[in-house]
C-alpha positions, 0 to 999 in steps of 0.5 A: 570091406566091401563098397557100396554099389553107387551109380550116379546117373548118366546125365550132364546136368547144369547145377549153380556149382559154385565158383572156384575161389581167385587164389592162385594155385600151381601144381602144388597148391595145397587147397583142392576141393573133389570132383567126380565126373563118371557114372560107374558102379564102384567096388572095393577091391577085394583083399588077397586070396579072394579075387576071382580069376581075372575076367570072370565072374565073382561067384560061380554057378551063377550068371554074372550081370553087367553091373556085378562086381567081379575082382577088385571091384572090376565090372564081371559083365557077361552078354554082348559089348554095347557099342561106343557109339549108342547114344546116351544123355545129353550128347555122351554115349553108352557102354561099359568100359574096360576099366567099368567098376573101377573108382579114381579119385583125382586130386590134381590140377592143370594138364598132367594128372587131368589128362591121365584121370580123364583116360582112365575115365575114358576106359570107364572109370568112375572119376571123382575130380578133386577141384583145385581153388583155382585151376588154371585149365578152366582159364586157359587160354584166357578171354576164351569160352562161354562161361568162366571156368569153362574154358577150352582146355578144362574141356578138353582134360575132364570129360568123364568125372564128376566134380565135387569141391572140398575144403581139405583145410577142414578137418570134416573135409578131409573126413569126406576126402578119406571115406571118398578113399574107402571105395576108390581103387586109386588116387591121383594127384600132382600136389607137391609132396609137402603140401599132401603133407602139411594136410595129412595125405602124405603116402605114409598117412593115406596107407597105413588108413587104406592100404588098398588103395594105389597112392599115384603121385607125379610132380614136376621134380622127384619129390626126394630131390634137392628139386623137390619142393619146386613148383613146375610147369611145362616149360620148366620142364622142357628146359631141365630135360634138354628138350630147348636145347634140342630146338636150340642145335636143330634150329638155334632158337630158344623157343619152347616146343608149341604143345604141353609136351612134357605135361602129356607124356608124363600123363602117359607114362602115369596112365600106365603105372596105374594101369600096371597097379590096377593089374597088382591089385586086382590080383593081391587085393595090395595098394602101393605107391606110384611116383613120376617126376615129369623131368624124369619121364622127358629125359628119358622120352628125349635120350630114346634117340638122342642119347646116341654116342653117348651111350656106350662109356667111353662114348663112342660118338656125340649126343644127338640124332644127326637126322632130326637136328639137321636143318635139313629134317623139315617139310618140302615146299610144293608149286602151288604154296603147300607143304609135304612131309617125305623125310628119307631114311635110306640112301635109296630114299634120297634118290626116290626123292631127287628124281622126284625133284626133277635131279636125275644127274644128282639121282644117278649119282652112284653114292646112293647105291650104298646101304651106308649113309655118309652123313655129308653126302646124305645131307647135302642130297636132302639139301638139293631135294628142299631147294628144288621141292617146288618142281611139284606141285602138292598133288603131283607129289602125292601121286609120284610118292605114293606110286613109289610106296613112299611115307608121306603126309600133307602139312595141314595147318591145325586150325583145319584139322576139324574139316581135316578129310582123314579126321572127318573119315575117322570121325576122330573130332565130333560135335556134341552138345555140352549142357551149360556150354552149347554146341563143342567140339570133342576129339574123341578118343583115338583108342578103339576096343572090340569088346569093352569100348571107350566111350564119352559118358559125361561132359566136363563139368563146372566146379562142384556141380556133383558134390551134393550127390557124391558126399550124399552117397558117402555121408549116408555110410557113415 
């Protein structure tokens, strides 16, 4: 089958979108309308033996144009790359992606599955977003933002998608769901496995009707576990995978980490799974299944160094980092009231630092002249460092640390990362004009391609504001 090539216009136009409705709904809520928020040509993946070699053009003794469809529907663009930075409608920039003809349909709600849709959006995905009822990134934080349901965080997970809202209760809206499907390369979604179920969008059901396409599915719990019907969020999830216990032996506090971790490593680990099955299927023409559960994917980020000891049977040490659960593993108060980051790894490290803090006797003392670390006495090194950090002010560290070739960084509080010297260098956060919104900021993203560049193609948009154009276009195959 091949797909009909539908390019919405790369404009962010304000529509009366509807509103979502006030039904609560978690990871798992079973009433979702679709969104898409990209402006790419999409085309079907073509089925196994008739992809062309990867990168090229589909048909040969012809030149391939920007917009032809090479294999598994991926763009076969020849001539030169256009830069990110050209400007385009309404605040977003031009150029194709490298993900440029491939179509997403994303059915998943808060931080997780936004966040990995909006990456692949972002390498030029064609994103149609399935809407939750109520999707709590377009109220987070509360009381914040210029419209309802526009709210910081909906920003900042859904640029680069369209959005379209569907009743997927109504037979005729899973109708428009499915033929939504036909020409998608891939679904997201972070519903529970029951409610996809319960609305005949089980694995099972969507492959044996599309076997093409890539079915990713991440939810808080392996769906097959004794955990699997629990809704998640992030904090269930630091919990459960050791994270508040790590804070609780470096610090003894309880408190959650302050940043959705757990949400945007899982949203990392799904941006790469089906990036590995958009790989597969370029090249068989074969869909699969994808799963991530986020406890998985934090136990696994968490035990990278903390697994420690405990890794050989019989354990051959404990659990845990000593340098990172130390109370020691903190940043340097300087003279004047700022803060440095300088955290030594080496026993030379240790002395660089106390010369730096104005301990010469501690800094000849000869243990540093080992290449073995004895845990009591590397600590206690760091423990005279922080105490008398204050002998410098910030600059002057800088200037000692960066003469002796050592890592370092100022703590800069968040709220200045915007005026940030380095982030304004790199040019990293950028003011754009947002259609219904006004005047926001945008962290762009930090990935940066020579030929096939990232770009910001479409605002996040309100709730249903393309779903007129999109089911019109996949109305009129039917």
């Amino acid at each position: 089958m091949t797909s009909p090539n539908r390019s919405g216009p790369d404009t962010d136009t304000a529509t009366g979108a509807p509103s979502p409705s006030d039904a609560d709904t978690g990871a798992g809520a079973a009433d979702t309308a679709l969104s898409a928020e990209t402006d790419t040509s999409t085309g079907h993946p073509a089925s196994t033996g008739s992809t062309a070699a990867a990168g090229t053009a589909a048909s040969a003794g012809t030149a391939a144009s920007a917009d032809a469809a090479g294999p598994a529907g991926t763009a076969a663009s020849a001539g030169t790359a256009v830069s990110a930075d050209a400007a385009g409608p309404a605040g977003t920039t031009t150029g194709k992606g490298p993900l440029d003809g491939v179509t997403v349909v994303d059915l998943s709600s808060a931080v997780m599955g936004p966040l990995a849709t909006q990456l692949l959006g972002d390498f030029g995905a064609d994103v149609i977003r399935v809407e939750p009822v109520r999707d709590v990134a377009r109220h987070s934080p509360a009381n914040i933002g210029r419209s309802p349901g526009m709210a910081p965080l909906h920003l900042q997970v859904n640029r680069n998608k369209r959005s379209v809202t569907i009743d997927l209760k109504d037979p005729a809206g899973r109708e428009d769901l499915f033929a939504l499907l036909a020409d998608a390369h891939v679904l997201v979604t972070n519903m529970r496995a029951g409610a996809l179920e319960r609305l005949g969008l089980g694995y099972a059901e969507v492959a044996e009707r599309l076997p093409h396409l890539i079915y990713a599915h991440a939810q808080g719990f392996a769906a097959d576990s004794s955990r699997g019907d629990r809704p998640a969020y992030d904090e269930v999830i630091q919990a459960s995978s050791g994270l508040v216990s790590l804070q609780n032996r470096a610090a003894g506090s309880m408190q959650f980490v302050p940043t959705l971790i757990a949400d945007k490593t899982a949203a990392l680990y799904l941006l790469g799974g089906v990036l590995a099955a958009l790989y597969h299927q370029q090249r068989t023409g074969e869909g699969q299944e994808i799963t991530l559960a986020m406890a998985d994917a934090m136990i696994a980020v968490n035990l990278v160094e903390h697994l420690a000891g405990e890794l050989f049977v019989p354990p051959a040490g404990e659990v845990g980092n000593p340098l990172s659960l130390s109370d020691t593993h903190a940043a340097m108060r300087t003279a004047d009231g700022g803060a440095i980051a300088a955290v030594p790894y080496t026993n030379e490290g240790v002395r660089i630092l106390l010369k730096g803090a104005g301990l010469d006797d501690a800094a000849a003392d000869p243990a540093w002249d080992s290449p073995v670390i004895d845990r009591e006495v590397f600590t206690a090194g760091v423990e005279k460092v922080l105490a008398n950090s204050t002998h410098r002010t910030t600059a002057e560290w800088e200037e000692y640390l960066t003469a002796h070739d050592v890592p370092y960084a100022r703590v800069v509080d968040i709220a200045e990362l915007p005026d940030d010297p380095y982030v304004r260098e790199v040019e990293l956060i950028k003011e754009r004009e947002h259609p219904t919104e006004g005047t926001i900021r945008v962290v762009e993203s930090p990935l940066h391609f020579s030929a096939t560049p990232v770009g910001f193609r479409r605002h996040a948009e309100r709730a249903g504001q393309s779903t007129a154009e999109v089911l019109a276009a996949t109305r009129a195959d039917r």
